[in-house]
N, C-alpha and C positions, 0 to 999 in steps of 0.2 A: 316493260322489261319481261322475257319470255324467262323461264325456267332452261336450265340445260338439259340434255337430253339425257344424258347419265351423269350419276351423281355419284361422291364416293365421301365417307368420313374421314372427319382428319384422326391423326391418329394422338394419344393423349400426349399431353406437350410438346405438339409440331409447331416449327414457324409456318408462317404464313405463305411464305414464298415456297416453302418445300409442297405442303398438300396442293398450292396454287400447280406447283410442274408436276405434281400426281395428278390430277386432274388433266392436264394437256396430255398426258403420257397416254390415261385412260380411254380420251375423245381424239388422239393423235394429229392435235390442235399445236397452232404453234403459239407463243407465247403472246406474241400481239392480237391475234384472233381471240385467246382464250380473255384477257385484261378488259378488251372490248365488250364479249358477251357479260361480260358481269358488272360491265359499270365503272373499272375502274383505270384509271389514267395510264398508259405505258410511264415507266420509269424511267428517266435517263440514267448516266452511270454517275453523275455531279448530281443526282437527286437523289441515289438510291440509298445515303445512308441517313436520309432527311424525310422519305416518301413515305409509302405505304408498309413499310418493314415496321417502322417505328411507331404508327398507328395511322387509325381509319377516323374519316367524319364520319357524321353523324348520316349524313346522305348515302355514302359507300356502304357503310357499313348495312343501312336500308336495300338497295341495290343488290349487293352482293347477298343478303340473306332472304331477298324474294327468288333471286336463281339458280344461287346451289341449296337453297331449304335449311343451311346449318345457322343454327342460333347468332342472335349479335354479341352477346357475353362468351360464345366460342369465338368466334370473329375475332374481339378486339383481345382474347387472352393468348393467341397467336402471335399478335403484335410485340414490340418491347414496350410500352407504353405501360401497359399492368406493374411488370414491374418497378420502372423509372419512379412512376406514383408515388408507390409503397416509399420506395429510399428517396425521395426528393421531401416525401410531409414528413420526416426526421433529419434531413439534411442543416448542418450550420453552413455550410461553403454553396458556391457558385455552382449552378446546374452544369455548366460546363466539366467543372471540377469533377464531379462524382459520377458525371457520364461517363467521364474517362476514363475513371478509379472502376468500374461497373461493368463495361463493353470491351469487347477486344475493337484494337484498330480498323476505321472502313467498314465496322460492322461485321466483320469476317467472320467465319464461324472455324473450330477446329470438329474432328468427327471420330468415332469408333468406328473401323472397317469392319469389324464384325455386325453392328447393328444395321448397318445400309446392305451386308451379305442377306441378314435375316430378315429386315421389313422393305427390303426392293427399291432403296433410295429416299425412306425418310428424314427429315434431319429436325432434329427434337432442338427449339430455344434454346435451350440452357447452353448449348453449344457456344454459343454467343457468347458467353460470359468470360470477361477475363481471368475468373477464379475458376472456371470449368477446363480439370488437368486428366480426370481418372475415369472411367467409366466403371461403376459400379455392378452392371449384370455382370461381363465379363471380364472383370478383376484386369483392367489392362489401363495404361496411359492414351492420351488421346494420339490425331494425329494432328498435322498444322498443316502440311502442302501435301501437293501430289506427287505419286511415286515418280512420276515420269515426268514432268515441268518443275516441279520443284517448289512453286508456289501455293501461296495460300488459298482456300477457295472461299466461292461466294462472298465475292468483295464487290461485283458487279450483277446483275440483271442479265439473266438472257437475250440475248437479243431478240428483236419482236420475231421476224420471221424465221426465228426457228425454234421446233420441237424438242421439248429441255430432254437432258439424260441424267435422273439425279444420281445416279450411280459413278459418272463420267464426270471426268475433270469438266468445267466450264469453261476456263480460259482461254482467251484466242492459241492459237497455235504457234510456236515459236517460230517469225521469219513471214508469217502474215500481218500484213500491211493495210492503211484504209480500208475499204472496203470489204474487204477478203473477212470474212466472218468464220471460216472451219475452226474451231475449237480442240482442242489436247486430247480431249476424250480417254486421259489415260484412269485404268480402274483403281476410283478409289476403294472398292473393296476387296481390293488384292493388295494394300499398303501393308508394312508390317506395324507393330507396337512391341511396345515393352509389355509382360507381361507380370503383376503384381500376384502376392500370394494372398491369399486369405488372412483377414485382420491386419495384414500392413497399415503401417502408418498415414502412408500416403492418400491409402483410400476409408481409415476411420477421418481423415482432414477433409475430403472431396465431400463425405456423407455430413459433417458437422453444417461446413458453411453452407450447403446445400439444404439441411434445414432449416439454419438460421435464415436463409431468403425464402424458404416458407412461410415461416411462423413469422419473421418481421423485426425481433429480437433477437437476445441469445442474453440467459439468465442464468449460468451456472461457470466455474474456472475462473478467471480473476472477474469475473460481473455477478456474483454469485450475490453478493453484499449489493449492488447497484445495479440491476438490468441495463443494457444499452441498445438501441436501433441497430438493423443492419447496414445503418449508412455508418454507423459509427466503427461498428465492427469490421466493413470494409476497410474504412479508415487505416484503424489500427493495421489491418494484417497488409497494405501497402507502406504503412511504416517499416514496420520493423521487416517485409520482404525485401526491402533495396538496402535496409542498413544487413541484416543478414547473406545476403550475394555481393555484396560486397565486400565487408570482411569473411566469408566464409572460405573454407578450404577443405580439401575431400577430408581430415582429420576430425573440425567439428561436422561435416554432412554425412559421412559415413553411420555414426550411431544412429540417424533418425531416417536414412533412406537406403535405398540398393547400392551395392559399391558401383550397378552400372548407370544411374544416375547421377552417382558423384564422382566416378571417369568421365564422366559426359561433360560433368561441369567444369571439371579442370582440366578437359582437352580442349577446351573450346576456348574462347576471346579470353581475356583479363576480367575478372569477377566485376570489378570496378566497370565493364560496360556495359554488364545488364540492365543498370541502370534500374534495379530490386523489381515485381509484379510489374511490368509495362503493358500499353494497350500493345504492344505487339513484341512481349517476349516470349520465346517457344515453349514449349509443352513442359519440358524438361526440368528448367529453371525455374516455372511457374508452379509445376512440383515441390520442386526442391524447398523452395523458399514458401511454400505455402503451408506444408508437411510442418518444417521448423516454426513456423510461426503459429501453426496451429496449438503447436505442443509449447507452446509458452503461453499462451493466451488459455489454456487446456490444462493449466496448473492449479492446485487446489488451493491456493492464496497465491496475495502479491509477491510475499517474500519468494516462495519458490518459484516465482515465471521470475523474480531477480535472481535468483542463483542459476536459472537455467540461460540464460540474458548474459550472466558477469562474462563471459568470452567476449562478448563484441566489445564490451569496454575495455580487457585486457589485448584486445588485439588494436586497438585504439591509441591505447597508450603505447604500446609496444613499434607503433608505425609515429611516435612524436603528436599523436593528435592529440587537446589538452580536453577533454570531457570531464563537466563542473555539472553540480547541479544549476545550475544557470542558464545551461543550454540545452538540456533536455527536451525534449518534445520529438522530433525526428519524421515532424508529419503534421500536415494541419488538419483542424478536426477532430484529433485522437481523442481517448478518451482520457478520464483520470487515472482508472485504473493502467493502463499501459503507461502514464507518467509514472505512477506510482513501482510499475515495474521496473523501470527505467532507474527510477533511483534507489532502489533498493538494489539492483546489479550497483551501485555506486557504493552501494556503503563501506564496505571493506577501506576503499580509496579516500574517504571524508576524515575529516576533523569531527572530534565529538560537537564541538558546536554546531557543525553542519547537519551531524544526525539529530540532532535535534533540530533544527532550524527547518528540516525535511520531515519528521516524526518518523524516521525508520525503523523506530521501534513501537510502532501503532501495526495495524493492520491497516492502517491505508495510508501510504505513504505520500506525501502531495506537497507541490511548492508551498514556499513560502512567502506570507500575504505581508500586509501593509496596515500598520494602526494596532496589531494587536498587543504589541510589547505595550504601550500607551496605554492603552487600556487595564491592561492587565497588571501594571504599575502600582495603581490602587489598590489592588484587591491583594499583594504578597508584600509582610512585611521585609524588611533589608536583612535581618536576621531569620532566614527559612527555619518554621516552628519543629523544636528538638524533638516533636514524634514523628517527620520525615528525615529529618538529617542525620537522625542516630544511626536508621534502617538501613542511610544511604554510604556510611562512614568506610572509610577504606585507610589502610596503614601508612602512616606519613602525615597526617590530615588532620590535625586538632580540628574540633566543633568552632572553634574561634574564626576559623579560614573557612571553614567547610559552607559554614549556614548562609554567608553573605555571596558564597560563590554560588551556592545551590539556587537561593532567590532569582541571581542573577541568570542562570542558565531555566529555570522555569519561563523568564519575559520570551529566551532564545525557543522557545516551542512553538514551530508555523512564525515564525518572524524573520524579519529579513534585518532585524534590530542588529548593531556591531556588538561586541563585548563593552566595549567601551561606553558605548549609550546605555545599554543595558544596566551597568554598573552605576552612571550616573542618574537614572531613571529613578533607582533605588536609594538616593542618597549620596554616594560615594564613597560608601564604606569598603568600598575595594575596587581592585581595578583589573585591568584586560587580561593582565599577563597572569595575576593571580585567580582570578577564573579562569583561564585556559590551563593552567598547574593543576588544580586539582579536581578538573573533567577529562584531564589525561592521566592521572594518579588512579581516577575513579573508573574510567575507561580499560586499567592495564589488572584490575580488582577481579576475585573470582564472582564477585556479583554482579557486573558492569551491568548485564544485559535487564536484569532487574530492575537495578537500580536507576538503568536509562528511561526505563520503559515508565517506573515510580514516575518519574519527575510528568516523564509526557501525560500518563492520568492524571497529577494533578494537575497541569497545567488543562487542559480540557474540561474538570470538574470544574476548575475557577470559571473558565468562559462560560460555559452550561448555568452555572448555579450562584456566579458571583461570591460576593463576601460580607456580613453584617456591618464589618471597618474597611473605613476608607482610611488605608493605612498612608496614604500621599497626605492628608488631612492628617494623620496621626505625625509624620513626619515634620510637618510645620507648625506642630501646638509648641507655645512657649512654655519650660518647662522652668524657666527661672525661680520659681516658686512653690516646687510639684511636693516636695515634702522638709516643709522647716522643722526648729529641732524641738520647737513645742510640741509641736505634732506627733512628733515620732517619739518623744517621752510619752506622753497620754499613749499611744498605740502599748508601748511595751509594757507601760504601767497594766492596761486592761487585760494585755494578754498574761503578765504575770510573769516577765524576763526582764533582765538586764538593758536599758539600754547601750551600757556599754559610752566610752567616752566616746571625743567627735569624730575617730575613724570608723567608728561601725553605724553610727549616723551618714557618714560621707557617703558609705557602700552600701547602705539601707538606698540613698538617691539614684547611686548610679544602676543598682539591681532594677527601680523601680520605674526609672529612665525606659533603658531597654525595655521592661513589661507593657510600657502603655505606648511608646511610637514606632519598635520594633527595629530600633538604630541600637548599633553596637552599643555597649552600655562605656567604654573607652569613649565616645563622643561626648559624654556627657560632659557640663561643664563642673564637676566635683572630679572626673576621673583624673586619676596620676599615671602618670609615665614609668612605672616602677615593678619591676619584678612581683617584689613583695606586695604590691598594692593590687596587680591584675592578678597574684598569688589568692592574696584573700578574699578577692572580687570573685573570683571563680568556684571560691566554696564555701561563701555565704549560703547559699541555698542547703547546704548542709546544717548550718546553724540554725537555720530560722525554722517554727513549728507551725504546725496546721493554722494555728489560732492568729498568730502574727499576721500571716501572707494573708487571709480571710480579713483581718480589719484592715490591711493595707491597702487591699483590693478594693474594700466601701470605701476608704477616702481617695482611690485614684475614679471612683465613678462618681465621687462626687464634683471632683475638681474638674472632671470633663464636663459636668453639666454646668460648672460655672465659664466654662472657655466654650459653650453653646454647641456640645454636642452629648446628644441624648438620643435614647434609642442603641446604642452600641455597645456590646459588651468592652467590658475593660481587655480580655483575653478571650480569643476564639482559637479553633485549629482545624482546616476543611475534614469533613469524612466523609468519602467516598463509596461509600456500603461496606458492606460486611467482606467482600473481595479482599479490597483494603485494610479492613480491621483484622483480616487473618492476617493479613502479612505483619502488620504494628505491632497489636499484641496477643494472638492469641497463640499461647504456647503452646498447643499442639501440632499447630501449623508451623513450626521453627525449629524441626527437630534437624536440618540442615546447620552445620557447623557453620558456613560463612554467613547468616544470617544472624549470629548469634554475637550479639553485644558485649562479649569477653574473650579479650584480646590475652592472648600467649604473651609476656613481656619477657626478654632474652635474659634467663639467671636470676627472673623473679617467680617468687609462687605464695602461696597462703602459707602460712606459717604453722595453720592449723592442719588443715588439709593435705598440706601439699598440692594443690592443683592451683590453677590460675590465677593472677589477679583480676578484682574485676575494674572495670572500665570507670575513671571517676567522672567522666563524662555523660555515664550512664546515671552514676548513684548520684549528680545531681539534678541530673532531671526527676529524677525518683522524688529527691528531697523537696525539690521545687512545688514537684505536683503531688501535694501530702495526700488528697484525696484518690489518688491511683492506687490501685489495688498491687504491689511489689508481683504478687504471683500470676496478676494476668500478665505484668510486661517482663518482669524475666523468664523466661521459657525455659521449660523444663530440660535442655539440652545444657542451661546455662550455668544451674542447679548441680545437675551431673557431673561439668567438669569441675566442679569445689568440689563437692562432697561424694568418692569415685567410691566402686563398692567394697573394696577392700576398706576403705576407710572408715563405711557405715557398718562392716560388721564386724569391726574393730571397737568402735564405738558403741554401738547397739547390742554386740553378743560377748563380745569378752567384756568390756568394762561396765557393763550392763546400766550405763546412760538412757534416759527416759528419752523420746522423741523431742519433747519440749526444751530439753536442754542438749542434745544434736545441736536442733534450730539455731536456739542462743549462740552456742558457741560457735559455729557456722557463717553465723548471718542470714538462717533461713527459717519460713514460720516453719511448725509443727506440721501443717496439712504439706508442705511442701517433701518435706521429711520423711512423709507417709507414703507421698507418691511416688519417691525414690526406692523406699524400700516395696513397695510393691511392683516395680521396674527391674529391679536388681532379684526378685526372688526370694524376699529375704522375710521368712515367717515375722509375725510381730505375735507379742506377747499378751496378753490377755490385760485389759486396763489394769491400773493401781497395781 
């Protein structure tokens, strides 16, 4: 094989065929002479989007770099084969598939008139790509046909005997027939374009994806948390470009493009037939839609590519289309994070069990699986433990309804569980219609979003980290036996109280029922059906002292090690780090009134104070859990509204009351008292 006789470089990311017609242009060789001296096969026009465009053997590639002298790693990075590589070893779908997604139709290439004015008919790869809209040097859209035929180019091969013009249409000539080979030769570097301003959108979109098939990835905007491939990322932006041209109209295209690309798009066919990024949709559209898609995928979490996203869903429903999370996806391939945006545009339109069932209140929002309610069945008792459900409490809502509904909407987190299994999962202490009351009571609450969010970490901390009780095991211990009334006389004797005749024995069973299987204590079989009986069931925990619940406690761990389980505490409650314990109880972090466990009741107040009543739902958890420190979980905001500061320097400077007996009369300790009046400004007086 001889060397040619002049030789010319390619220029940096040319195709192959373009330096190939520089070279004939140079030796004023025609196309078939020039293929011959290098080795390599003429191309038909049924082979040309299969031939040498798309890559070289191992032999050509030899061939052709002994006679023009330019390297084989230049050789084959001309080809599209380099790239296909890269997106094919991250590909989940069909080569077919992503070719598609990848290449403009026929291989065709679009072109900037200005760069074929300035380098004499080269034509740079990337042309090729069906994501290549913008041209970068000079800030302008590409083109797609010739000014004067009107067609695409380079969809075919020169023919062999003749001398290419890369500056010149290639196309036969309109009205030439068989043989007749004269070509259009009209100047593609006298087409016009659109021209882009500096930092447009359009063209910070043309620079993104353009590096993303650099670099192979793309690690930042909703994959910032997940990196994802460029085949993924193609993916994604051919999703949402067909769902976005299709419902789009110049009102959402206008914010993110030129008003003369969004006249363009609604002068033109029905949106509905671009049919979103195609291998052969025009420059315009391909803009348009890749521009907005950029800028969703270009969002600094999932939540905002959903609220930048909720048009296509309201334009959805607004034409009768029913969009569920069900059906999300909108593209095969895609990634999670583009589901996740998907249904976060959804939230607004969901039931609260659905936002949960999705986690739209996580940072990554995602379908929901299969097996996890089950699983997770064991690890929450039926009554969700009073240091989440108090946090979570909303007006209307007893603790009584609250806890069993709470339990039940934690299985609903990433599960495709009903309410109704949910509820049975847990026992059956409640049912469908009453957990869906009061995660729509809870949903309509100034802390919904909190409170949604509460539920979805714990339910996540349970998967992650499990539970010490297997509360479905707790649910089926027989309790027929769990505290007789010998028993409970020797407890009260040691601790030194009352046992009280056989109704505070009966609600000693039913408190201690609920403690160890996490079933309403109503289930038990001592509970009565009575006003007065769930009256004084409810504020038992007010009676009973540190010492009682502490020996009660050793005889329910003993009676589990006689019904063969050992190893388990008698009472657990998950913690979730310190994130979590500021929200529970650390009262500095609750200086927000809706988080604060003291409810306004209508024409009620302290009698002392004048301000609030507090929450007896609160003081029996308080009572319950003797060893809680009262001042880490009521928060100083709570403190505040009992004792307001006219009241403290009422108390404190005219009637010249000690801080210790504030507290007393109050129901607040001394140090709490202290910290009020150091809130309020209020000098304190020298001890004694």
């Amino acid at each position: 094989m001889r060397t040619l006789p002049l030789r010319i470089q390619p220029v940096e990311g040319e195709a192959l065929d373009s330096w190939l017609e520089a070279l004939c242009v140079r030796m004023h060789a025609t196309w078939g002479d020039l293929l011959g001296s290098i080795g390599l096969p003429p191309v038909s026009t049924r082979r040309w989007c299969s031939g040498i465009l798309t890559g070289l053997t191992a032999r050509e590639v030899e061939l052709a770099e002994t006679a023009t002298g330019v390297g084989a790693s230049v050789l084959q990075s001309m080809t599209l084969d380099p790239v296909e590589r890269i997106v094919m070893a991250q590909a989940t779908l069909p080569r077919s598939s992503i070719s598609s997604m990848l290449w403009l139709s026929s291989r065709r290439s679009r072109f900037c008139p200005e760069c074929l004015r300035e380098n004499g008919g080269r034509w740079y790869l990337w042309w090729r790509l069906r994501w290549a809209f913008a041209c970068l040097r000079h800030t302008c859209l590409l083109v797609d046909n010739c000014p004067d035929c009107g067609r695409p180019q380079r969809t075919e091969p020169t023919p062999v005997n003749l001398v290419p013009t890369p500056v010149g249409c290639t196309r036969k000539l309109a009205g030439a027939h068989g043989r007749d080979i004269r070509r259009c030769c009209g100047s593609l570097g006298e087409s016009s374009s659109i021209n882009l301003p500096w930092g447009h959108p359009t063209l910070s979109a043309q620079q993104g994806i353009l590096q993303a098939l650099a670099d192979g990835s793309i690690a930042h905007g909703i994959y910032a948390a997940s990196p994802v491939g460029v085949a993924v990322l193609i993916a994604d932006l051919a999703a949402l470009g067909r769902r976005l041209l299709t419902h789009a109209g110049p009102a959402q295209i206008a914010p993110t493009v030129l008003d003369e690309l969004a006249n363009d798009l609604s002068a033109g066919p029905s949106a509905a037939s671009h049919g979103g990024i195609a291998a052969g949709t025009s420059t315009v559209c391909t803009a348009i839609a890749a521009t907005a898609s950029w800028g969703i995928v270009e969002a600094n979490s999932i939540a905002a590519a959903g609220d930048r996203l909720r048009w296509v869903v309201e334009s959805c429903r607004r034409q009768g289309r029913a969009v569920r999370g069900t059906s999300v996806g909108w593209g095969r391939g895609i990634s999670s994070a583009l589901v996740g945006a998907q249904l976060a545009a959804l939230g607004p339109f969901m039931a609260p069990g659905d936002q949960l069932r999705y986690r739209l209140h996580t940072t990554s929002p995602r379908r929901a699986g299969h097996g996890l309610a089950e699983r997770r069945a064991a690890l929450v008792p039926t009554m969700l433990w009073p240091q989440w459900s108090l946090r979570m409490r909303c007006s209307g809502i007893g603790q009584l309804q609250a806890r069993p509904a709470l339990s039940a909407a934690v299985l609903l987190v990433g599960s495709i569980v009903t309410l109704s299994d949910a509820a049975t999962l847990l026992g059956c202490a409640t049912h469908a219609r009453a957990v869906s009351r009061v995660l729509q009571r809870l949903q309509r609450s100034p802390g919904a979003t909190e409170a949604f969010r509460m539920i979805s970490d714990l339910a996540a901390f349970l998967d992650d980290s499990g539970s010490p009780i297997d509360y479905s095991r707790r649910r089926a211990l027989d309790c027929s036996k769990l505290l007789s009334e010998d028993v409970w006389q020797l407890l009260c004797f040691k601790a030194g109280v009352t046992p009280g005749r056989g109704l505070r024995h009966q609600l000693a069973q039913c408190w201690l029922y609920e403690r160890l299987t996490g079933l309403p204590a109503q289930k038990s079989p001592w509970s009565q059906d009575h006003p007065r009986f769930r009256t004084s069931l409810a504020d038992l925990p007010l009676w009973l002292t540190a010492e009682v619940v502490a020996l009660i406690d050793e005889h329910a761990e003993r009676y589990l090690h006689e019904h063969g389980i050992v190893g388990e505490p008698v009472t657990w409650c998950p913690d979730v780090g310190s994130a979590a314990r500021s929200l529970l109880l650390d009262p500095t972090s609750l200086e927000d009134e809706k988080r604060c466990p003291i409810e306004q009741s209508e024409g009620k107040s302290c009698p002392v104070s004048g301000g609030p009543v507090i929450d007896r739902d609160f003081l029996r958890y308080l009572a319950e859990h003797k060893n809680a420190n009262p001042e880490e979980v009521l928060p100083l905001t709570a403190a505040a509204r009992m004792l307001s500061p006219q009241r403290l320097e009422e108390l404190y400077l005219q009637r010249r009351l000690s801080l210790r007996a504030i507290g007393i009369e109050n129901g607040l300790s001394r140090q709490m008292v202290t910290r009020l009046a150091h809130r309020y400004g209020i000098p304190l007086r020298p001890p004694h």
